[in-house]
N, C-alpha and C positions, 0 to 999 in steps of 0.2 A: 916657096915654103908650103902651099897649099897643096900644090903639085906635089910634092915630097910626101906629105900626109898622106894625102889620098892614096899613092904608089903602097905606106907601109898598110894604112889598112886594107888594101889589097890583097898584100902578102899573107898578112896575119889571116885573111879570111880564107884565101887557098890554103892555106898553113893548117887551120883549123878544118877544113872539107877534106883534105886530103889527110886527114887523123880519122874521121867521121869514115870514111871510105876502106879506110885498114881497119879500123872496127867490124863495119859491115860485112866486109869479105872476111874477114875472122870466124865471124859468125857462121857464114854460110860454109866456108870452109869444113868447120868443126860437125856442123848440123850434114855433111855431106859424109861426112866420115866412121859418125854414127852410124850412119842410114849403111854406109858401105860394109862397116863391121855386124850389123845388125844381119844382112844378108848373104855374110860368109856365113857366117854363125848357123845361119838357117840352112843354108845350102847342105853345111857339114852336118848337120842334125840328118839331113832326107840322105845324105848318102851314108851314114851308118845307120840307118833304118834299112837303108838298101841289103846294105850290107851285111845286116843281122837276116835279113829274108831271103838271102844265097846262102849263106852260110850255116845259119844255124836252124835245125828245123827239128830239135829233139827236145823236151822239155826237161828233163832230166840233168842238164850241162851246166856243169861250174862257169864263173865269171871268168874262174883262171885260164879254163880249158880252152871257152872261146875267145880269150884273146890270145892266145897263143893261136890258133887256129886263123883269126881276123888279121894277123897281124903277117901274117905269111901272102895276104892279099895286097895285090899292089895299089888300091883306093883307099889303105890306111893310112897311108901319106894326107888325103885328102881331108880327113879329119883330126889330125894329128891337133887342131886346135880346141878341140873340146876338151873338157874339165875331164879329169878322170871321174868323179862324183856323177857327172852329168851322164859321161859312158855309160857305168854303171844301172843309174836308173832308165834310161834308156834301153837296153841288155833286160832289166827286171820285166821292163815295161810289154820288152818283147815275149819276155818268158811266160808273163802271165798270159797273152794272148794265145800262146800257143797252146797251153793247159785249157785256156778255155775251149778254144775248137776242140780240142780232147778231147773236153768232156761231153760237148754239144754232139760231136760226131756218135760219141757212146752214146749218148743217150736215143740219139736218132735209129742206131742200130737197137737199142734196145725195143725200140716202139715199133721196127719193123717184127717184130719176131712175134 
């Protein structure tokens, strides 16, 4: 009988470590998956920045125009996971920088003269 005992709280205690152990890998699991969509994410961010810096170089350009334009590129597949929202500001984000050197170049020409 003691022998019996001993044997089930054995079990019961592998029973319980081996729940302890699916938690834990649960965890890390989860926390890796994060990490892994965390780094698509970012990935797709740099290549449609890329991809606004081949493509689009005129400040003047609708949202619509360049994705019709972007979309004719075969790296649009690659960010197909972004938000359209996110595109968007990202696009504006581009636009603005490009008006800036615009203006900065103007102005630089203007100081030459």
């Amino acid at each position: 009988m003691i022998e019996r005992a001993r044997k089930e709280r054995a079990e019961i205690s592998m029973r319980e470590r081996e729940r302890e152990v699916q938690r834990t890998l649960a965890t890390h699991l989860r926390d890796r998956d994060k990490e892994r969509e965390f780094y698509r994410h970012e990935e797709a961010v740099q290549d449609f920045q890329a991809l606004l810096t081949d493509c689009v170089r005129v400040s003047d350009m609708l949202w619509k125009e360049a994705k019709k334009l972007l979309k004719k590129d075969k790296r649009w597949e690659t960010i197909s996971l972004l938000p359209r929202e996110e595109m968007e500001d990202i696009f504006n984000q581009h636009m603005d920088n490009i008006a800036r050197k615009k203006k900065l170049r103007f102005r630089l020409e203007y100081l030459k003269k």
